[in-house]
PyMOL Python script that loads the backbone (N, CA, C, O; Angstrom):
from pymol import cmd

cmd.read_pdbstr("""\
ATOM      1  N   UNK A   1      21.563  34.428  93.425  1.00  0.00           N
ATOM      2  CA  UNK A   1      22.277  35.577  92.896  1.00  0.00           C
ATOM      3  C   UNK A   1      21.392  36.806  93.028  1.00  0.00           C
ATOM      4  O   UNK A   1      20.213  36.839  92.674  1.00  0.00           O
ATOM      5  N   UNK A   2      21.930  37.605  93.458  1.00  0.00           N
ATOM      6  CA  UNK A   2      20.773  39.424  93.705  1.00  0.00           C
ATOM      7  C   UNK A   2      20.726  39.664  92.373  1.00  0.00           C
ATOM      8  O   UNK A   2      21.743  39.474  91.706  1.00  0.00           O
ATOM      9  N   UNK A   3      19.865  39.994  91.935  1.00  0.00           N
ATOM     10  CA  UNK A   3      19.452  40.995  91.185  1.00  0.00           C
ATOM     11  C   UNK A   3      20.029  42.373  90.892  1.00  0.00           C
ATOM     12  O   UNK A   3      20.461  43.000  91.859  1.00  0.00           O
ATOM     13  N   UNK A   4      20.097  42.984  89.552  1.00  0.00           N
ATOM     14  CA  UNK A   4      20.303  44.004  89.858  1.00  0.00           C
ATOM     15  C   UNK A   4      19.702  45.256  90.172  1.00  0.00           C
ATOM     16  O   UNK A   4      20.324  46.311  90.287  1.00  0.00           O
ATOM     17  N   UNK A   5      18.077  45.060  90.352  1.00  0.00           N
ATOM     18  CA  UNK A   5      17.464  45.576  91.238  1.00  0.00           C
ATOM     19  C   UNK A   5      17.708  45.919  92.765  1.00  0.00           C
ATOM     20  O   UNK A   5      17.751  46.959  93.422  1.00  0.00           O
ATOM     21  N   UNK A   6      17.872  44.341  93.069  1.00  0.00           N
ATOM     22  CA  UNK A   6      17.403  44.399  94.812  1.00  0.00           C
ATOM     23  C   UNK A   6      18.785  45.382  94.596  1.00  0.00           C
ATOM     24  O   UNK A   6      18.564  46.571  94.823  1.00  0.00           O
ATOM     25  N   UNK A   7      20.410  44.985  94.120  1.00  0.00           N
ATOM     26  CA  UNK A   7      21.338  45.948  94.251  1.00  0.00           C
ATOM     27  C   UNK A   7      21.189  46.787  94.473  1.00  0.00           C
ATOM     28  O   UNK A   7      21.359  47.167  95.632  1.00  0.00           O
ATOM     29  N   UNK A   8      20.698  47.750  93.314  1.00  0.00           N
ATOM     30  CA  UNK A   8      20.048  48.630  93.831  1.00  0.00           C
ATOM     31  C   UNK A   8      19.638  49.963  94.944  1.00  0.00           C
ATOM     32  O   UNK A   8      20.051  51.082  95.246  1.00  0.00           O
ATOM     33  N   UNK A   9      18.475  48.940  95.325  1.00  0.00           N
ATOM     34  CA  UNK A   9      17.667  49.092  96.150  1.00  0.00           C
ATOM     35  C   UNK A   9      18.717  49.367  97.754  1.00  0.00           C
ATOM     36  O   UNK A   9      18.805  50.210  98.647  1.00  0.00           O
ATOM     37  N   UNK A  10      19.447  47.870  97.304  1.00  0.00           N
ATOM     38  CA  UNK A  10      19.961  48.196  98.676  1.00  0.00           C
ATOM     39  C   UNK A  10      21.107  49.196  98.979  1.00  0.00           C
ATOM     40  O   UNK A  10      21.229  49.515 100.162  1.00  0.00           O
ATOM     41  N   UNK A  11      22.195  49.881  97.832  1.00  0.00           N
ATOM     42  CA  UNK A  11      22.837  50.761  97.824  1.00  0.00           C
ATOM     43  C   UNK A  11      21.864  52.021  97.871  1.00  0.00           C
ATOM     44  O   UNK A  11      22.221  52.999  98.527  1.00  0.00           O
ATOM     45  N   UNK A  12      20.725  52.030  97.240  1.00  0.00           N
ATOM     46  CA  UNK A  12      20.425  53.457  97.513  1.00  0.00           C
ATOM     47  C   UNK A  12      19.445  53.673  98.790  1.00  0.00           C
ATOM     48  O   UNK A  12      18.814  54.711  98.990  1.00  0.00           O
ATOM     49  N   UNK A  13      19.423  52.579  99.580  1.00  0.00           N
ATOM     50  CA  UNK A  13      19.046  52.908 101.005  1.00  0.00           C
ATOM     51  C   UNK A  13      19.666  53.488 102.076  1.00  0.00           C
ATOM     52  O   UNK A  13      19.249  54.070 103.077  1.00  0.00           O
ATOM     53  N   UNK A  14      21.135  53.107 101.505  1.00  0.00           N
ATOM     54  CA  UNK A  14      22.098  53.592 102.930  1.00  0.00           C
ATOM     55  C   UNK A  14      23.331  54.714 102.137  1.00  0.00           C
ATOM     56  O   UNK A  14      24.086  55.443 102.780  1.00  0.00           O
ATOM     57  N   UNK A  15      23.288  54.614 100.577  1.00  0.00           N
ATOM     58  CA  UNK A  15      24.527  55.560 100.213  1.00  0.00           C
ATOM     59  C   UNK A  15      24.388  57.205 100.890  1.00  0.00           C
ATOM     60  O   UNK A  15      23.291  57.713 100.662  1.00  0.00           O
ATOM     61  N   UNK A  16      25.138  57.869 101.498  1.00  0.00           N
ATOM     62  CA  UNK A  16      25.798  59.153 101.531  1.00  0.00           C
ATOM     63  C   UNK A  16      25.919  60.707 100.249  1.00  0.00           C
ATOM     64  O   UNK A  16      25.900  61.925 100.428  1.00  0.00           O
ATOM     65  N   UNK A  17      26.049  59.760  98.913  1.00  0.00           N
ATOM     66  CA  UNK A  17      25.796  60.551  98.043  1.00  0.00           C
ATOM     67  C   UNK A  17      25.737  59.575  96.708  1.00  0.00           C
ATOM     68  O   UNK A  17      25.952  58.364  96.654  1.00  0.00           O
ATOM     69  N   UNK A  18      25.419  60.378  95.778  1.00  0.00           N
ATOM     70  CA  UNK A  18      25.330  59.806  94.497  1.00  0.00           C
ATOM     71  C   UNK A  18      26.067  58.832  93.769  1.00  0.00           C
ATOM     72  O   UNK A  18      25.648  57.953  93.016  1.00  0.00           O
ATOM     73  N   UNK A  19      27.441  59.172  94.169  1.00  0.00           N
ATOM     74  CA  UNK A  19      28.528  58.206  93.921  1.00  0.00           C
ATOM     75  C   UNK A  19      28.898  57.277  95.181  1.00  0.00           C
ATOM     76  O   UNK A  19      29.821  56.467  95.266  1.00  0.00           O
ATOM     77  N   UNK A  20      27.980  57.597  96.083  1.00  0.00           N
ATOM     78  CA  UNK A  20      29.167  56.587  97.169  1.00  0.00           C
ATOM     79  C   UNK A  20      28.462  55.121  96.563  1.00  0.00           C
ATOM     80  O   UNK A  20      27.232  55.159  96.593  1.00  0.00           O
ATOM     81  N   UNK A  21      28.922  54.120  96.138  1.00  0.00           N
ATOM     82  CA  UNK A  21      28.857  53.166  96.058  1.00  0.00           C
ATOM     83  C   UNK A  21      29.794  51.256  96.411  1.00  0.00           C
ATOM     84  O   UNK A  21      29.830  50.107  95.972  1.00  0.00           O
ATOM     85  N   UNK A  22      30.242  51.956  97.258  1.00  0.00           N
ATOM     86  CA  UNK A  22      32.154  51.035  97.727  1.00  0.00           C
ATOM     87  C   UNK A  22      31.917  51.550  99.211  1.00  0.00           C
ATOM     88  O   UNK A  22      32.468  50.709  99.921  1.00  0.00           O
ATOM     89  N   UNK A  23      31.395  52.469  99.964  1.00  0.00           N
ATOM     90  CA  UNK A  23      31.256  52.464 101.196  1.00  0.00           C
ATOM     91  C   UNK A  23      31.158  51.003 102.075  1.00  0.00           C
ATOM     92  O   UNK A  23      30.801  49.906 101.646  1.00  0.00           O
ATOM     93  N   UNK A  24      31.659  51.420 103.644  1.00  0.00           N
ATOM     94  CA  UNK A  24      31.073  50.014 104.172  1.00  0.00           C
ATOM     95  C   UNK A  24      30.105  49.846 104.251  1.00  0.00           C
ATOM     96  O   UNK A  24      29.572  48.745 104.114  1.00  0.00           O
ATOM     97  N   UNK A  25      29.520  50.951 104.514  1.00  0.00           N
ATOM     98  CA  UNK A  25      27.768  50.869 104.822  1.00  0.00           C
ATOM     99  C   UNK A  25      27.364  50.597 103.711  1.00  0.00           C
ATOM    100  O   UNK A  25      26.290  50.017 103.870  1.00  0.00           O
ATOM    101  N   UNK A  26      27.584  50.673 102.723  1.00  0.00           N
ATOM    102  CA  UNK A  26      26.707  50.164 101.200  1.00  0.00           C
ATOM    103  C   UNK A  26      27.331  48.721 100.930  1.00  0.00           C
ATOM    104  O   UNK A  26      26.689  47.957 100.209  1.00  0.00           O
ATOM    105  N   UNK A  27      28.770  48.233 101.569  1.00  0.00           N
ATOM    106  CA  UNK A  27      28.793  47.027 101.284  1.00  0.00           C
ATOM    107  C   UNK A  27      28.124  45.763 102.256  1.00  0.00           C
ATOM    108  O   UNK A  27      27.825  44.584 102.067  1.00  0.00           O
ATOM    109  N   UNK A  28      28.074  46.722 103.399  1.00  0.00           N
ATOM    110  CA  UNK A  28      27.518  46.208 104.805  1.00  0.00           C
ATOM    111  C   UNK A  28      25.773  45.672 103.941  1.00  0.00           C
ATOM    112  O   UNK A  28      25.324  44.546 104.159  1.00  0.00           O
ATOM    113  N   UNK A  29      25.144  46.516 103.167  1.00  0.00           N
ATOM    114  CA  UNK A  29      23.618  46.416 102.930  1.00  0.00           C
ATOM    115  C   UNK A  29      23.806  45.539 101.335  1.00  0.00           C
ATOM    116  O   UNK A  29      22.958  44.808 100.825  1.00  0.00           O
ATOM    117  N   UNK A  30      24.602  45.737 101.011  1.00  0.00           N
ATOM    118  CA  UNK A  30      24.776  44.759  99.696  1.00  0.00           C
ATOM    119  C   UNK A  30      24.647  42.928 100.051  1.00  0.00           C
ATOM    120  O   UNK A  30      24.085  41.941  99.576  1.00  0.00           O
ATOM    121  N   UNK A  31      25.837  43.382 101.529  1.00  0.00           N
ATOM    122  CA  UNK A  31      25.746  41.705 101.993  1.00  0.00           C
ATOM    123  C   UNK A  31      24.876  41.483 102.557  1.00  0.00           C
ATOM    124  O   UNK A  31      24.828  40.325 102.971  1.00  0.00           O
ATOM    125  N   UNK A  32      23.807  42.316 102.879  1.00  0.00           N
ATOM    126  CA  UNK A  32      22.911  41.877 103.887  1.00  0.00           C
ATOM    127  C   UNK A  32      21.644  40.908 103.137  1.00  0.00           C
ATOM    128  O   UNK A  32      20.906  39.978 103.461  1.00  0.00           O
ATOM    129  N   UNK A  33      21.941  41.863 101.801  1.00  0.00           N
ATOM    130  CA  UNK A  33      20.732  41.596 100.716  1.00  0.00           C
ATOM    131  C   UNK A  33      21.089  39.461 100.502  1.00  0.00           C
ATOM    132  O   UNK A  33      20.440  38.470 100.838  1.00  0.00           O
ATOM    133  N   UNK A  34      22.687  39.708  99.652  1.00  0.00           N
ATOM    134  CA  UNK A  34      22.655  38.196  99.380  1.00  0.00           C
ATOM    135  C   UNK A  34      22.830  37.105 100.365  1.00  0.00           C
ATOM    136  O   UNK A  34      22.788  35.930 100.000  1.00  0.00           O
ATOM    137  N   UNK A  35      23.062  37.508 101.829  1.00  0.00           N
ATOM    138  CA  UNK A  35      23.375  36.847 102.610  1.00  0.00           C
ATOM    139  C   UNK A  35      21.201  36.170 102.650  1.00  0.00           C
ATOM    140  O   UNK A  35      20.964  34.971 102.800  1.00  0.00           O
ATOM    141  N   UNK A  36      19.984  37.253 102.483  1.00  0.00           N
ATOM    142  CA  UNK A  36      19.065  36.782 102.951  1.00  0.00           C
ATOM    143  C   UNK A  36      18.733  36.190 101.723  1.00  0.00           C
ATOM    144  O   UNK A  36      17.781  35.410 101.715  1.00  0.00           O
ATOM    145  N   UNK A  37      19.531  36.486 100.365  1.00  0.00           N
ATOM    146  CA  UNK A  37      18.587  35.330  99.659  1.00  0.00           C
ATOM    147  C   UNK A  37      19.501  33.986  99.259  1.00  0.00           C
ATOM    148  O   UNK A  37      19.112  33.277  98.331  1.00  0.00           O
ATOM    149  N   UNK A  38      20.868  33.618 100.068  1.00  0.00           N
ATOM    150  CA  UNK A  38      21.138  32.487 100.003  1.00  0.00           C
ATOM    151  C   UNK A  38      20.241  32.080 101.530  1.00  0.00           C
ATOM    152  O   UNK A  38      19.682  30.986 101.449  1.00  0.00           O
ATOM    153  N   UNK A  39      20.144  32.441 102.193  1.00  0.00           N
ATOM    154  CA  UNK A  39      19.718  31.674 103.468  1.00  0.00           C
ATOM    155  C   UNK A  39      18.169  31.326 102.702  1.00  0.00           C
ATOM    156  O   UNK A  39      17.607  30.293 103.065  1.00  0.00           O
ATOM    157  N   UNK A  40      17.643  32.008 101.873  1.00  0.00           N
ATOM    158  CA  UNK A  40      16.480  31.604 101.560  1.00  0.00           C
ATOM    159  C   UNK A  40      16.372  29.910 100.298  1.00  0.00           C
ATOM    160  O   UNK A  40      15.590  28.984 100.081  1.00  0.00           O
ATOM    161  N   UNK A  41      17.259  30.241  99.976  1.00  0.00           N
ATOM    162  CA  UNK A  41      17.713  29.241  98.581  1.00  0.00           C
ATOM    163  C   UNK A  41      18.194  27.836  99.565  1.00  0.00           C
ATOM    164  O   UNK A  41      18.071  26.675  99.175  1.00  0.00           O
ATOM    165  N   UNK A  42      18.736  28.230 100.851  1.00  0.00           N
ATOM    166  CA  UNK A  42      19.426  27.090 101.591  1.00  0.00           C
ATOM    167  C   UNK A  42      18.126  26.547 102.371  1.00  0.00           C
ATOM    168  O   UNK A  42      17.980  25.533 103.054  1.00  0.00           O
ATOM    169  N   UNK A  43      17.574  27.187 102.157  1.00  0.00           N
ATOM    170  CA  UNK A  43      16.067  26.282 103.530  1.00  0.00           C
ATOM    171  C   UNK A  43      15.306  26.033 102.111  1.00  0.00           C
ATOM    172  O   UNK A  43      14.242  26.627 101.937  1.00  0.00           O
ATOM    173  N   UNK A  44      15.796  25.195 101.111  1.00  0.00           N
ATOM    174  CA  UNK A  44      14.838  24.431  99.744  1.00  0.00           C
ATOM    175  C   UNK A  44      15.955  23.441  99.496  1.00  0.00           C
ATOM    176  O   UNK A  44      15.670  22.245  99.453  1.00  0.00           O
ATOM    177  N   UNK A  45      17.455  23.926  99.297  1.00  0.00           N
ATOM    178  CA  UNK A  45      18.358  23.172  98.744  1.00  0.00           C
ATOM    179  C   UNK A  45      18.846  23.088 100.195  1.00  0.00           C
ATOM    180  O   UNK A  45      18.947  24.200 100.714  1.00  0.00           O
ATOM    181  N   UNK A  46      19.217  21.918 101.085  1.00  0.00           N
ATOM    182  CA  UNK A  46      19.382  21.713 101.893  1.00  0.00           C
ATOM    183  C   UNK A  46      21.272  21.417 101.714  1.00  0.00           C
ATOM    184  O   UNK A  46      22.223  21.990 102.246  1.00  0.00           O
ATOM    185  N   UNK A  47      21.204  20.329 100.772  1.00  0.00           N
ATOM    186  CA  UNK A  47      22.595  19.702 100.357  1.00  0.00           C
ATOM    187  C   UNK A  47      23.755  20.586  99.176  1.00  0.00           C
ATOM    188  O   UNK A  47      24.497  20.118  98.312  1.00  0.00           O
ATOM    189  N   UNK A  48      23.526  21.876  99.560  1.00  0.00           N
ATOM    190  CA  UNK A  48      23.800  22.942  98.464  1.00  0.00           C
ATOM    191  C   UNK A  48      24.775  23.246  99.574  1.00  0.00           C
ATOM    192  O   UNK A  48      24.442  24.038 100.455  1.00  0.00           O
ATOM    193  N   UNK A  49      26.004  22.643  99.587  1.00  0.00           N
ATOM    194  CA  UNK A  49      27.550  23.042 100.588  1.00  0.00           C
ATOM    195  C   UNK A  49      28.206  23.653  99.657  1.00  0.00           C
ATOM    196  O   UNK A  49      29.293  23.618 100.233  1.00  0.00           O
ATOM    197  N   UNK A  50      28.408  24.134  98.778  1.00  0.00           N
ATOM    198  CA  UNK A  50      29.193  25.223  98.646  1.00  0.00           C
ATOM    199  C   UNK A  50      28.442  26.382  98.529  1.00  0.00           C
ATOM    200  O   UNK A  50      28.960  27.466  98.258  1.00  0.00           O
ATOM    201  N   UNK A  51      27.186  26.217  98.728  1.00  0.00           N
ATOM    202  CA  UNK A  51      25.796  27.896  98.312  1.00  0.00           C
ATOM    203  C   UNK A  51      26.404  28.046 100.259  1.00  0.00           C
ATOM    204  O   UNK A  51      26.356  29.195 100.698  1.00  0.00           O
ATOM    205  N   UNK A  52      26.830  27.116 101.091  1.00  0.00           N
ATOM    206  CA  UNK A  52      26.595  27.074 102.637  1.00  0.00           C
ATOM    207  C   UNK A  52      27.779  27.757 102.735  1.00  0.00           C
ATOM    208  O   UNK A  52      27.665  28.804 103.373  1.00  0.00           O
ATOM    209  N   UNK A  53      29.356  27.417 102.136  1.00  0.00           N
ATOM    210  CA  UNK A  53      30.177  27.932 102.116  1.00  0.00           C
ATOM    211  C   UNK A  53      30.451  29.482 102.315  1.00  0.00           C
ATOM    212  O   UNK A  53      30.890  30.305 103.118  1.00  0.00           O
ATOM    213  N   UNK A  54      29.659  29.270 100.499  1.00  0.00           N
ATOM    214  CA  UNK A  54      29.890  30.958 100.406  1.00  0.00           C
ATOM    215  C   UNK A  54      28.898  32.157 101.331  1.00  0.00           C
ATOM    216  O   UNK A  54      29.109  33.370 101.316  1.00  0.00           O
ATOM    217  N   UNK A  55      27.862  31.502 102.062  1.00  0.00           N
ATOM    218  CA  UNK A  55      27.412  32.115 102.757  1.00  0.00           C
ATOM    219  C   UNK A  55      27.681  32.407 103.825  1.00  0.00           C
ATOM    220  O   UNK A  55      27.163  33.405 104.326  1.00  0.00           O
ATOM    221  N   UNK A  56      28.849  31.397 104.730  1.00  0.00           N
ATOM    222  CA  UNK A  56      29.428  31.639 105.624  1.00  0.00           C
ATOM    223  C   UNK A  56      30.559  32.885 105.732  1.00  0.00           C
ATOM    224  O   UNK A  56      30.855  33.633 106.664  1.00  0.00           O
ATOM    225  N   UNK A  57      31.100  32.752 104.229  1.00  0.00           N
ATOM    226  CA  UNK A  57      32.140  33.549 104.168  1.00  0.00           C
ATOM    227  C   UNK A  57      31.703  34.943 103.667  1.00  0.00           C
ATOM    228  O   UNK A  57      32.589  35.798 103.625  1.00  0.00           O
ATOM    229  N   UNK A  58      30.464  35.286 103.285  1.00  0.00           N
ATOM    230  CA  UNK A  58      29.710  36.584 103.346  1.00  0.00           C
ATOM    231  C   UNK A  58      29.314  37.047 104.879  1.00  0.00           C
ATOM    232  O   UNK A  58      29.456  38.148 105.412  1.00  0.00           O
ATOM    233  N   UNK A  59      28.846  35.996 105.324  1.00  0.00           N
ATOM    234  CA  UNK A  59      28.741  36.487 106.992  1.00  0.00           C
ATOM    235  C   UNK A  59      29.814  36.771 107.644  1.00  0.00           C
ATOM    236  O   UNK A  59      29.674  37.464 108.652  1.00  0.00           O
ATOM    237  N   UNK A  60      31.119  36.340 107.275  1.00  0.00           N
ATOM    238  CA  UNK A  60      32.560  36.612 107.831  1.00  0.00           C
ATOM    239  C   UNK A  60      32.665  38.181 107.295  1.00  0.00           C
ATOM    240  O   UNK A  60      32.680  39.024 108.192  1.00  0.00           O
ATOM    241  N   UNK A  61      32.729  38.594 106.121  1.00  0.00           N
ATOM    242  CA  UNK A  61      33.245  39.718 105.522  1.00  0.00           C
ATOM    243  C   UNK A  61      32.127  40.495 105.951  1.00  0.00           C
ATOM    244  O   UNK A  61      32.727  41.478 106.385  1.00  0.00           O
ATOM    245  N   UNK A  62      30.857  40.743 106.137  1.00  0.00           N
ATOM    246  CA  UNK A  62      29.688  41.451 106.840  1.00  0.00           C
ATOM    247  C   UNK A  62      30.827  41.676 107.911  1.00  0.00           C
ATOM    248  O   UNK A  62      31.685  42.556 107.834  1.00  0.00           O
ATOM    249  N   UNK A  63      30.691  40.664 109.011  1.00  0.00           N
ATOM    250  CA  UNK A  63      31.276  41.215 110.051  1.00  0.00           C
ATOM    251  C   UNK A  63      32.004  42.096 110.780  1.00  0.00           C
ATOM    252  O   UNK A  63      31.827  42.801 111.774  1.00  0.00           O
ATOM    253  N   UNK A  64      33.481  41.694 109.464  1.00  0.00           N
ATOM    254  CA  UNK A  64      34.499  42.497 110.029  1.00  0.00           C
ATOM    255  C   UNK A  64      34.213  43.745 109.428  1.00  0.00           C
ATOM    256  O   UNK A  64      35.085  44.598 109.592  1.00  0.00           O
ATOM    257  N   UNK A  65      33.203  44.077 108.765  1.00  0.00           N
ATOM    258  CA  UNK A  65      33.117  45.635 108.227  1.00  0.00           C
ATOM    259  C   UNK A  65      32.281  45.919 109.116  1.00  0.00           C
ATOM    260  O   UNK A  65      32.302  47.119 109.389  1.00  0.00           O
ATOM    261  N   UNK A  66      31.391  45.197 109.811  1.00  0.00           N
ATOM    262  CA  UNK A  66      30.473  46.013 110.897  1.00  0.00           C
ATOM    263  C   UNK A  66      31.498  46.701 112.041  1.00  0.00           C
ATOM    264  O   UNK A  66      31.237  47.811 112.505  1.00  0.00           O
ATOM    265  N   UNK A  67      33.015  45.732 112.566  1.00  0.00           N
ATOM    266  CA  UNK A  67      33.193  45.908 113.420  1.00  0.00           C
ATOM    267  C   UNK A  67      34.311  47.153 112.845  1.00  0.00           C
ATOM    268  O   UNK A  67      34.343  48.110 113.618  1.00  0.00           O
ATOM    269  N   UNK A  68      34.977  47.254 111.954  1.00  0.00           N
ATOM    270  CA  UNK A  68      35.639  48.839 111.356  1.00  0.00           C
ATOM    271  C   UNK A  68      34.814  49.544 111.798  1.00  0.00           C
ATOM    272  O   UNK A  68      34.922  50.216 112.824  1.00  0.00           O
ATOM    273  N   UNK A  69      33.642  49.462 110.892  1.00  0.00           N
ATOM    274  CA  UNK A  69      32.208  50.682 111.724  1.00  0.00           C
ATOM    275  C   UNK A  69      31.893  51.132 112.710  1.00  0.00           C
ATOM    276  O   UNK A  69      31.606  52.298 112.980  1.00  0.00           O
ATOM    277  N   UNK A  70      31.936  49.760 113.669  1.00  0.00           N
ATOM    278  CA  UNK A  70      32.077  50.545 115.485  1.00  0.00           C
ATOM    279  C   UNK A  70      33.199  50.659 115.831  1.00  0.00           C
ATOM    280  O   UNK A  70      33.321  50.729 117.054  1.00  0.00           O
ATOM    281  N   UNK A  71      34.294  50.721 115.142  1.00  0.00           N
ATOM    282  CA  UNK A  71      35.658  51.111 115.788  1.00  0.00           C
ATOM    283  C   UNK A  71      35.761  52.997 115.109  1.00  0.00           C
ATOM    284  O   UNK A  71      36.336  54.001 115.529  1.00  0.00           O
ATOM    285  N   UNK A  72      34.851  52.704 113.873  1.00  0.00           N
ATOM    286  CA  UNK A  72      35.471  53.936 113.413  1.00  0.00           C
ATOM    287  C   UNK A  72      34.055  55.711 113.648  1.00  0.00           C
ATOM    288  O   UNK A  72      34.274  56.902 113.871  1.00  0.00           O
ATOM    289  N   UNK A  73      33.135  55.139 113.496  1.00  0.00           N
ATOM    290  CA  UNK A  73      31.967  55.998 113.217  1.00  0.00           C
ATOM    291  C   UNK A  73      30.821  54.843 114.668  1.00  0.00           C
ATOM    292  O   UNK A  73      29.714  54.593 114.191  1.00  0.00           O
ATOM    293  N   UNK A  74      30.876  54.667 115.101  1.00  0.00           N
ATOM    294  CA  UNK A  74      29.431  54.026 116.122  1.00  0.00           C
ATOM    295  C   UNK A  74      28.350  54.737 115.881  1.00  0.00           C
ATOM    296  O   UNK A  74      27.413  54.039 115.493  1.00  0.00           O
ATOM    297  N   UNK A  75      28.005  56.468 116.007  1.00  0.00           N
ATOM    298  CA  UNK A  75      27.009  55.983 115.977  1.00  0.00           C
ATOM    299  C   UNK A  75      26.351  55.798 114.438  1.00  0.00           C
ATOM    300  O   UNK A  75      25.142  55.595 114.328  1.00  0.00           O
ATOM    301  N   UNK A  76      27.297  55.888 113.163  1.00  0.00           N
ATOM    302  CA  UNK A  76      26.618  55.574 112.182  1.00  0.00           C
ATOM    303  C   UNK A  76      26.606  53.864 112.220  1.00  0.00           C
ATOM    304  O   UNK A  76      25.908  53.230 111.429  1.00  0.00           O
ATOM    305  N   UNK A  77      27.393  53.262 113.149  1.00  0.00           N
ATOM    306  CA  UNK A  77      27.264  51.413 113.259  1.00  0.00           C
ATOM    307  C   UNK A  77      25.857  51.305 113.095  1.00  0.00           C
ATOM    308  O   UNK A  77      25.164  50.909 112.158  1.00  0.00           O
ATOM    309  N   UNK A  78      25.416  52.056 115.011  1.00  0.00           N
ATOM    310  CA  UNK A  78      24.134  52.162 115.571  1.00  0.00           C
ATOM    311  C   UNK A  78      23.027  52.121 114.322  1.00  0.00           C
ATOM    312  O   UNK A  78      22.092  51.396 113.983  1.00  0.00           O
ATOM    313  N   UNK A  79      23.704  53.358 113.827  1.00  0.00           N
ATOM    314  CA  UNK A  79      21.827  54.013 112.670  1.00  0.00           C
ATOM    315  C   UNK A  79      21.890  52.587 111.812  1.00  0.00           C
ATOM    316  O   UNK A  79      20.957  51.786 111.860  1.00  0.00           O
ATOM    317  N   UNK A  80      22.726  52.426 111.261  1.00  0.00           N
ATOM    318  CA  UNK A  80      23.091  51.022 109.983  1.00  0.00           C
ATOM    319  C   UNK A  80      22.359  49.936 110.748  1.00  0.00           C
ATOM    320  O   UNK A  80      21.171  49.662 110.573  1.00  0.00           O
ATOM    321  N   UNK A  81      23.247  49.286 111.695  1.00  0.00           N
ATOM    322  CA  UNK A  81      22.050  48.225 112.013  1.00  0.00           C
ATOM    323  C   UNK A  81      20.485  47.982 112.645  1.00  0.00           C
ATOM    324  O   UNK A  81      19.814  46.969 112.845  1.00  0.00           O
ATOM    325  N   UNK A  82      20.282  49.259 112.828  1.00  0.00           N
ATOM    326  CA  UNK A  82      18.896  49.394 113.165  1.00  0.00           C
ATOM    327  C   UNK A  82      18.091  49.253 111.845  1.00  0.00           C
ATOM    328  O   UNK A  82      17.103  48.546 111.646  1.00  0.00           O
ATOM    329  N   UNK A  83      18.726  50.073 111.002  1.00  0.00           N
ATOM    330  CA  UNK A  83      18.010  50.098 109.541  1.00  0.00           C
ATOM    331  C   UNK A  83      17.957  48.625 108.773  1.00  0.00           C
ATOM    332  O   UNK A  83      17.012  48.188 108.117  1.00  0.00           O
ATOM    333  N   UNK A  84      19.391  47.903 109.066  1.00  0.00           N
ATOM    334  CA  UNK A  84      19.235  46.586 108.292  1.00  0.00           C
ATOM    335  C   UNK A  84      18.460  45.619 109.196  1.00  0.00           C
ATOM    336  O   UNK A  84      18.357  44.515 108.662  1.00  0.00           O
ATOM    337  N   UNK A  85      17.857  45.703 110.457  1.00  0.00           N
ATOM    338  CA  UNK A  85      17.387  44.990 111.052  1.00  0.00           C
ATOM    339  C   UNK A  85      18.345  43.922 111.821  1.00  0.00           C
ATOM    340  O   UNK A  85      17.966  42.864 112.322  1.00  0.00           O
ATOM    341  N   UNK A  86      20.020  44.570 111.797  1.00  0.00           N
ATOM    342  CA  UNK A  86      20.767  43.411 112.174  1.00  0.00           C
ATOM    343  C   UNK A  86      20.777  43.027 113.986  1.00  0.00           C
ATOM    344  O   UNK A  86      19.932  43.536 114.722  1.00  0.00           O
ATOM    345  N   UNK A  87      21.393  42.481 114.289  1.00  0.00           N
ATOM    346  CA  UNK A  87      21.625  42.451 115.799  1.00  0.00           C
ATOM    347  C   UNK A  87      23.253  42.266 116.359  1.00  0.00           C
ATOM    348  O   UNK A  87      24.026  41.789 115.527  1.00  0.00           O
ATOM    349  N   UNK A  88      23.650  42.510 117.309  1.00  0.00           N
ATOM    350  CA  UNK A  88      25.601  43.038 117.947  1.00  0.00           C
ATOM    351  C   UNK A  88      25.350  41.418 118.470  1.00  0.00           C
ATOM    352  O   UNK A  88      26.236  40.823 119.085  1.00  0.00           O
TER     353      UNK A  88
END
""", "prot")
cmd.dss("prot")
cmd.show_as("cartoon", "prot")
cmd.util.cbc("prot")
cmd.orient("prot")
């Protein structure tokens, strides 16, 4: 479960303004956060299928907001995944 730190952390890396907090790009970095600390929880708990589940289905919903992003704004896709370290 994130913290409400790392939260945070990771909304106020990519928000636009004070209130943007529901953006894709802030939900894009929200998932990025719990997607790395179930993958971290899953390389200890190996037999943890529904922690596998729900991580699959965070990597699904990441996705299709990356791909709104390059349909709608690219080169803010571009700046976003350079910053989250992601890869196309």
């Amino acid at each position: 479960m994130i913290t409400a730190e790392n939260k945070a952390k990771a909304i106020a890396a990519v928000q636009k303004s004070k209130q943007d907090v529901g953006s894709a790009e802030v939900q894009v970095s929200v998932l990025t956060a719990r997607i790395k600390e179930i993958t971290e929880h899953l390389k200890v708990n190996k037999q943890d299928h529904k922690a596998r589940r729900g991580l699959i289905q965070m990597v699904g919903r990441r996705k299709r907001l990356l791909s709104y992003l390059e349909r709608k704004d690219f080169a803010g896709y571009k700046a976003l995944i350079t910053q989250l370290g992601l890869r196309k």
